[in-house]
VEXPA-98835 format. One record per residue (C-alpha): x, y, z. Coordinates in Angstrom, 1 decimal. Example, Ala and Ser with C-alpha at 12.3 -4.5 7.8 and 13.67 -1.06 7.14 Angstrom:
REM VEXPA-98835
@px 12.3 | py -4.5 | pz 7.8
@px 13.7 | py -1.1 | pz 7.1
//
This chain:
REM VEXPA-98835
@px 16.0 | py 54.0 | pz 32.1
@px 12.8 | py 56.3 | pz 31.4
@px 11.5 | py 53.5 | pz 29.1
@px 11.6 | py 50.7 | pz 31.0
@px 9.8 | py 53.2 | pz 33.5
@px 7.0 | py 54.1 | pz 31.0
@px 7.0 | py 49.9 | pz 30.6
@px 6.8 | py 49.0 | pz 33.8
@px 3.5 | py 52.0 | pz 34.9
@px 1.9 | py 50.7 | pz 31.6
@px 2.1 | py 46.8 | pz 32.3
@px 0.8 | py 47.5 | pz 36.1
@px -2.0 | py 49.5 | pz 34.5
@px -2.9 | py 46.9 | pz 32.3
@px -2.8 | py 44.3 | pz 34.9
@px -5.0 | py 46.6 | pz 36.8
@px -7.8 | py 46.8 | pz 34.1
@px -7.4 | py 42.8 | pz 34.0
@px -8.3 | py 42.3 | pz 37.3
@px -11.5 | py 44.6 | pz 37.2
@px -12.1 | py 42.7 | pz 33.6
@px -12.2 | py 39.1 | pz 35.7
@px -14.2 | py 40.6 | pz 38.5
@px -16.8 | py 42.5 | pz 35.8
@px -17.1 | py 38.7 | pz 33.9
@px -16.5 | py 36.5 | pz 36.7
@px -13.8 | py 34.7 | pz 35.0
@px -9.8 | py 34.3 | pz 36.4
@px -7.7 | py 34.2 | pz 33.1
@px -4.1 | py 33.5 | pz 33.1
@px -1.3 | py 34.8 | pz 30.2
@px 1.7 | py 32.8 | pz 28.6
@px 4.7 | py 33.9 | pz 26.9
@px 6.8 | py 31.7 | pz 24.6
@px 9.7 | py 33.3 | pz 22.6
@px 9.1 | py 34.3 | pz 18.9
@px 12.2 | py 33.6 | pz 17.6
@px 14.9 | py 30.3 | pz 17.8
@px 17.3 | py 32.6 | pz 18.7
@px 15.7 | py 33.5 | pz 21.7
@px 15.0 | py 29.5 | pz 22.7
@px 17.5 | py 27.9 | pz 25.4
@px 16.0 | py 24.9 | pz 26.6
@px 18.3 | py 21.5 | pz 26.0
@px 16.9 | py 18.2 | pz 25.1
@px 17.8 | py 15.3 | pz 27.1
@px 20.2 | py 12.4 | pz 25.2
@px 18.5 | py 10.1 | pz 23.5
@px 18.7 | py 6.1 | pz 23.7
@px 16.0 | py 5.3 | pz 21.2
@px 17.3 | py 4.1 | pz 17.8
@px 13.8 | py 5.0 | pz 15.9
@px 13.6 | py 6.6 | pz 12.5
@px 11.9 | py 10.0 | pz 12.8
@px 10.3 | py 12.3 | pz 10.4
@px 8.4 | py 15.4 | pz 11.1
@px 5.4 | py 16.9 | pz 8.3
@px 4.7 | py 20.0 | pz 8.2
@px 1.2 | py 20.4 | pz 6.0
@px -0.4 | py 23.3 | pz 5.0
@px -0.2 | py 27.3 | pz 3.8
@px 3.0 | py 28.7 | pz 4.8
@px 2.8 | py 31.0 | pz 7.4
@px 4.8 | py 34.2 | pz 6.8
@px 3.4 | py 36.3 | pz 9.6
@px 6.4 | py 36.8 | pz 11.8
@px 7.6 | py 34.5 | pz 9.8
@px 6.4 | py 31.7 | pz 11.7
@px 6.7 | py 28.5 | pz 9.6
@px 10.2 | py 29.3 | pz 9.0
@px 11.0 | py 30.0 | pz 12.9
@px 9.2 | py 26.6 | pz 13.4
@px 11.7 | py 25.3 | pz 11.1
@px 15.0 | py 26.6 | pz 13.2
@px 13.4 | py 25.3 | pz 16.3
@px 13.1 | py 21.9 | pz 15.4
@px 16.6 | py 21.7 | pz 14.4
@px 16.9 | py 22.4 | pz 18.3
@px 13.9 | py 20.3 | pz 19.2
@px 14.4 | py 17.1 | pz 16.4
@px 17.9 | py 17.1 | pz 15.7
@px 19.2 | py 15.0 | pz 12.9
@px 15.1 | py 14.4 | pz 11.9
@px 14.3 | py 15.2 | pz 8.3
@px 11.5 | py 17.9 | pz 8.1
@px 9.2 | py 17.6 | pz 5.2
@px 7.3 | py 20.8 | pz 4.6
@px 4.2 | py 19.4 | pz 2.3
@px 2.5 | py 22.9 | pz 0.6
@px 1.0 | py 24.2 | pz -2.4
@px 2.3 | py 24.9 | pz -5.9
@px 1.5 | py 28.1 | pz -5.7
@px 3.9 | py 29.3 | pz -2.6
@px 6.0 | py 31.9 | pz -3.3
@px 9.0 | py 30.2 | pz -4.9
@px 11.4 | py 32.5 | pz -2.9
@px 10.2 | py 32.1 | pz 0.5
@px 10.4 | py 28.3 | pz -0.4
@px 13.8 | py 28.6 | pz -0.8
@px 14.0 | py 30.1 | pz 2.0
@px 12.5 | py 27.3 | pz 4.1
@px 14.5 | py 24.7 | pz 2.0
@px 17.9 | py 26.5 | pz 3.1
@px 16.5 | py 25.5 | pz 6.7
@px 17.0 | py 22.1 | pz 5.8
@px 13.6 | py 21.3 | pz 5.1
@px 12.5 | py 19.1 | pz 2.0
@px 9.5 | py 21.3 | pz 0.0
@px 6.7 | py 19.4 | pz -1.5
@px 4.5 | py 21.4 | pz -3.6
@px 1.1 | py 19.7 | pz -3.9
@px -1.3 | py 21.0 | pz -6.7
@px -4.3 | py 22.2 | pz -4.9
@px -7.9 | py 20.0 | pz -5.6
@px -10.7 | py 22.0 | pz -7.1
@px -13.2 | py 21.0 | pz -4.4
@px -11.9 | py 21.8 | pz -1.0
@px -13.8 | py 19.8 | pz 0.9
@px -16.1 | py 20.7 | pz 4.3
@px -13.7 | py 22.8 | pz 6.5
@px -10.9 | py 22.5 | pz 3.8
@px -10.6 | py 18.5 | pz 4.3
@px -9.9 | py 17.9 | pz 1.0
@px -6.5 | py 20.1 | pz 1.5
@px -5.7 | py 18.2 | pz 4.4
@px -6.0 | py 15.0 | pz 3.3
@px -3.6 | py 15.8 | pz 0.0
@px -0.9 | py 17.9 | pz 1.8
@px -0.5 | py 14.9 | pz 5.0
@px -0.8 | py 12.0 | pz 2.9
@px 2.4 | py 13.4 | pz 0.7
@px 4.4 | py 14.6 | pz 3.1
@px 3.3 | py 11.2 | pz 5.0
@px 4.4 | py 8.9 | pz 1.9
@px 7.8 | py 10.8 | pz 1.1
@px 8.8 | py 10.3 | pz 4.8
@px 8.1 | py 6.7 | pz 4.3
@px 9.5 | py 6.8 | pz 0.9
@px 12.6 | py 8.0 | pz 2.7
@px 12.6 | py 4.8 | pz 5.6
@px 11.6 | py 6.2 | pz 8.9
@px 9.7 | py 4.3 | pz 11.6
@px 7.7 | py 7.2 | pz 12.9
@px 6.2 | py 10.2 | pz 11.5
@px 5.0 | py 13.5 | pz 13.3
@px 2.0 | py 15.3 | pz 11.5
@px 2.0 | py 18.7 | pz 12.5
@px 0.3 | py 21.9 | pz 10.5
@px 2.7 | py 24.5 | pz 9.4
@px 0.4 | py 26.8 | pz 12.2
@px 1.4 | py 25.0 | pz 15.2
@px 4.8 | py 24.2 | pz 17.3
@px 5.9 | py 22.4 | pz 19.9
@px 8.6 | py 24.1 | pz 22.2
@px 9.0 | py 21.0 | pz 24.6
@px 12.0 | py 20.0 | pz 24.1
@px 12.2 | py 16.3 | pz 25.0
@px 8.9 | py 15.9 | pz 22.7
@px 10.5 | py 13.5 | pz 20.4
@px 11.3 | py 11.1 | pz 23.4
@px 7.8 | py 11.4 | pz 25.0
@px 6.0 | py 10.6 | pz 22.2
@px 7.7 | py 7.7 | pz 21.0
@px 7.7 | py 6.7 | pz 25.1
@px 3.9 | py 6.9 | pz 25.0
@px 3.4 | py 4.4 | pz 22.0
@px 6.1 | py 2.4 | pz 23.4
@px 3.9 | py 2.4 | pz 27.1
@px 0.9 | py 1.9 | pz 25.6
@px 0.7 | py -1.0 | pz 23.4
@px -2.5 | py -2.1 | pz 21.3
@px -4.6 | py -4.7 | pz 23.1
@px -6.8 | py -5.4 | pz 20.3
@px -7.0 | py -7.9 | pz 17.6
@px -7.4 | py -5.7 | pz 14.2
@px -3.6 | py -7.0 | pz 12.8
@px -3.9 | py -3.8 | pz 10.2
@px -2.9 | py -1.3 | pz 13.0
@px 0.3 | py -1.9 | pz 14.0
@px 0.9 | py 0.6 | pz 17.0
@px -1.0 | py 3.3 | pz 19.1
@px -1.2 | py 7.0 | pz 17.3
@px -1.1 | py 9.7 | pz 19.5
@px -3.9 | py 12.4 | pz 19.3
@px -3.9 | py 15.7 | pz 20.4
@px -6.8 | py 16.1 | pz 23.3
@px -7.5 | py 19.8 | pz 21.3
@px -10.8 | py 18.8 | pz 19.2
@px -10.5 | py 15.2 | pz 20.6
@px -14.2 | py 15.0 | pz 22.4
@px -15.8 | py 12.8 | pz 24.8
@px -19.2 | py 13.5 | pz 23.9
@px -19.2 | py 13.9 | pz 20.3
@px -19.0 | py 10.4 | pz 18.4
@px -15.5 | py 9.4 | pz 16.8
@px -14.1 | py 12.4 | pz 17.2
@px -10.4 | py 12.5 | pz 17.4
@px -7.9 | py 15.1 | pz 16.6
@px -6.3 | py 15.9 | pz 13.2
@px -4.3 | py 18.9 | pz 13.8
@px -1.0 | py 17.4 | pz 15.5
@px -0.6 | py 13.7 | pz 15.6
@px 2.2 | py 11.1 | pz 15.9
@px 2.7 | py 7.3 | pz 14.8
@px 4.2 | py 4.3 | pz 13.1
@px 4.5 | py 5.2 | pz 9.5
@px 2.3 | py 2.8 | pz 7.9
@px -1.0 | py 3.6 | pz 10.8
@px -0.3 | py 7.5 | pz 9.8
@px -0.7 | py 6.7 | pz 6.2
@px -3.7 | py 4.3 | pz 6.3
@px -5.4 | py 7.6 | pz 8.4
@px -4.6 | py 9.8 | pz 5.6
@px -4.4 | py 7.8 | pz 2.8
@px -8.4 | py 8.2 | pz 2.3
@px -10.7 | py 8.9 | pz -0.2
@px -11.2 | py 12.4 | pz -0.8
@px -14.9 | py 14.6 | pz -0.2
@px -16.5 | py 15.0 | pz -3.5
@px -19.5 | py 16.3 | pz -2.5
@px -21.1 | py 18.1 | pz 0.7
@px -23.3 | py 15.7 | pz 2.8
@px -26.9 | py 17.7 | pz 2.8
@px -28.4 | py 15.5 | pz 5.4
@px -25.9 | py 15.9 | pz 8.1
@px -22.6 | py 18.5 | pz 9.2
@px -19.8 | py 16.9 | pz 8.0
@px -17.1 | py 16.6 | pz 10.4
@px -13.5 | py 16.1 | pz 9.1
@px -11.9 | py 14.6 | pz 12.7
@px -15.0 | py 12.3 | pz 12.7
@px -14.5 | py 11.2 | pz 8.8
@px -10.7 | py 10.6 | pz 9.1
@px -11.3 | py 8.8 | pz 12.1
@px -13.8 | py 6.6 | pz 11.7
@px -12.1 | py 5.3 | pz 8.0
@px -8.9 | py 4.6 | pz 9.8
@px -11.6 | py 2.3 | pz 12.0
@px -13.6 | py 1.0 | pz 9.1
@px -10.2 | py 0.0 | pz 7.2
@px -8.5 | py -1.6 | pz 10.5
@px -12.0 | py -3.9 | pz 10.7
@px -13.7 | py -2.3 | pz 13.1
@px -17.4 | py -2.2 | pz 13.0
@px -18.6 | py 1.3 | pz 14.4
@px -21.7 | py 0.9 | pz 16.4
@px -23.0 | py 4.5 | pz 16.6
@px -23.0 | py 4.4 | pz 20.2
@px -20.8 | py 6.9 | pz 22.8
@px -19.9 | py 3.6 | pz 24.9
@px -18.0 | py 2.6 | pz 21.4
@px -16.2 | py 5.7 | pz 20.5
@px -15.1 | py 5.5 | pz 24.3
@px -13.9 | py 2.0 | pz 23.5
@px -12.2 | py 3.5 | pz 20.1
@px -10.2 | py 6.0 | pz 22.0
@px -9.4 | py 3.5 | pz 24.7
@px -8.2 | py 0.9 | pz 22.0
@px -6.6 | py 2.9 | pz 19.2
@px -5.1 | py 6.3 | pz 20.2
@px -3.6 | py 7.7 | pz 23.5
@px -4.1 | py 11.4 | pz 23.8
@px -1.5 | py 13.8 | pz 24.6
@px -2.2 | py 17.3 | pz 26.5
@px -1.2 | py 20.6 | pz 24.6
@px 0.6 | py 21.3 | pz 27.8
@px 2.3 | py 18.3 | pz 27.8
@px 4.1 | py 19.0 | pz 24.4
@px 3.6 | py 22.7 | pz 24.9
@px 2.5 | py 23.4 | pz 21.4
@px 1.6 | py 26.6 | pz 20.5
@px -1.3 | py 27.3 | pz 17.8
@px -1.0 | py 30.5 | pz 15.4
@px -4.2 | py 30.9 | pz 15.2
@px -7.1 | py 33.9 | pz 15.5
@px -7.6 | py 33.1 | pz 18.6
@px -4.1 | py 32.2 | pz 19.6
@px -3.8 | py 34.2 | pz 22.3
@px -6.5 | py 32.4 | pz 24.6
@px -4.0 | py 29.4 | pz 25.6
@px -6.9 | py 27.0 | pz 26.1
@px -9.8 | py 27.9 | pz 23.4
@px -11.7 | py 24.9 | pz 23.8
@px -11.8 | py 24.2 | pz 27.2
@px -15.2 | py 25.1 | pz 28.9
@px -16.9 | py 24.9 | pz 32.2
@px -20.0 | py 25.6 | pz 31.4
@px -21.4 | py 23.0 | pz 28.6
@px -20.6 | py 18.9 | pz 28.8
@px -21.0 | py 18.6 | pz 25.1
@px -18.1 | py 20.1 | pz 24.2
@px -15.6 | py 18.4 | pz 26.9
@px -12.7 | py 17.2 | pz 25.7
@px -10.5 | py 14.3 | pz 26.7
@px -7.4 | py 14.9 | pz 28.0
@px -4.7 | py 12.2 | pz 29.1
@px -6.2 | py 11.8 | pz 32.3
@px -9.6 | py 11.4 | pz 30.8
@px -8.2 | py 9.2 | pz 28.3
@px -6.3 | py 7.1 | pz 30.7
@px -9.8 | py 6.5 | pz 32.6
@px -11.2 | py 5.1 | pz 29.5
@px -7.9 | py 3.1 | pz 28.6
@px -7.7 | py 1.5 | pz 31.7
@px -11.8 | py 0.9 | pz 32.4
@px -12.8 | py 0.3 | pz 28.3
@px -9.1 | py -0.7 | pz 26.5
@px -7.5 | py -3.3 | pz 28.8
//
């Protein structure tokens, strides 16, 4: 009874510092929680009608702290039940803690690692996505999820509202290589920066997720320019479908309109374990245009003025 006392006169004292923070910066912040741990994690998914095939790829390091890719791994047998969860890593994971993931049900890749990372470690994407992408069509599903062994999504009737948003939004161009819409997350997906959709959680048919990551690797560092992996794996998925790219912001408006639909963070609410994890929205900002991103509702101004 003392304790929660103590917890409840420390948490009012901290809230009480917040507020003179906000007032001292002249900025209102807000604070989620989201449970740690599966066990901890009630929600219930709606039943399911759709008959699709479903994988979901987990690329990257393992994450050990708080033994997060792991948890991730419990969750989804919550969130995707009955999906096959391919965790595509690095031969040089510890083989124990892989074991560990594998008694989760998930299927461990082990990638070797390319001696050039690339700008921003694109090379490692690129590798760990398009094998885990290729063994989950190796293994005949309709639909892949690309998701980074640092995020997760605790909505639990994701599965349904992502394959209901390529199923709502069908292509209306003629570029006969794509065959459906692939969802892009709006973090990193921005309206004034050329080409530049998401990389870091993404959903679609099997065969448009592979032609995006199915792509040449970096060999060197471009010296006339900052190279930009969301803008490189992007624009090659473009170049390979047929598209001319025409430089111009009216087109990569058109791109987004045409190609992807973007998803909200808060629509799947994923959680990213990053540095700056605790700030729920990192990129979002008020006080620069450049750096706005598109979210759904900007999206579905450009799909229905530039993509119909």
């Amino acid at each position: 009874m003392k304790r929660t006392f103590v917890l409840i006169r420390v948490k009012e004292k901290l809230f009480f510092l917040w507020r003179i923070i906000e007032r001292m910066r002249g900025q209102l912040t807000t604070l989620h929680r989201r449970p740690m741990y599966a066990k901890d994690y009630a929600l219930v998914r709606d039943a399911s009608t759709d008959n699709a095939h479903l994988a979901v790829v987990l690329q990257g390091p393992i994450v050990k702290e708080a033994d997060f890719t792991l948890e991730t791994l419990k969750f989804y047998r919550i969130i995707f039940p009955n999906t096959p969860v391919i965790v595509s890593t690095w031969d040089d994971e510890d083989a124990e803690y892989l074991d560990r993931l594998r008694k989760e049900g998930a299927e461990v890749l082990l990638n070797k690692k390319p001696t050039y990372p690339g700008p921003s470690n694109v090379n490692f994407q690129i590798i760990s996505t398009a094998a885990g992408i290729q063994r989950a069509k190796d293994s005949g599903v309709d639909y892949v999820i690309k998701n980074r062994t640092d995020q997760r999504v605790y909505n639990p009737n994701s599965r349904k509202f992502l394959l209901n948003l390529i199923k709502t939004f069908p292509l209306n161009h003629h570029y006969p290589l794509q065959k459906q819409r692939i969802v892009n997350l709006c973090f990193a997906t921005f309206k004034y920066k050329l080409y530049h959709a998401s990389d870091t959680f993404m959903s679609g048919a099997i065969e448009d997720m592979l032609l995006y990551f199915d792509v040449a690797l970096v060999r060197d560092q471009p010296r006339d320019k900052i190279f930009i992996p969301e803008h490189y794996l992007f624009s090659e998925f473009l170049k390979r479908i047929g598209r001319t790219l025409k430089g111009t912001l009216e087109d990569s408006w058109e791109t987004y309109a045409q190609h992807i639909v973007v998803v909200d963070q808060a629509s799947l609410d994923l959680y990213w374990h990053k540095p700056k994890r605790h700030r729920e929205y990192p990129e979002r900002e008020y006080h620069r245009n450049e750096n706005r991103l598109v979210y759904f509702s900007e999206w579905l101004n450009l799909y229905v003025e530039k993509g119909i």
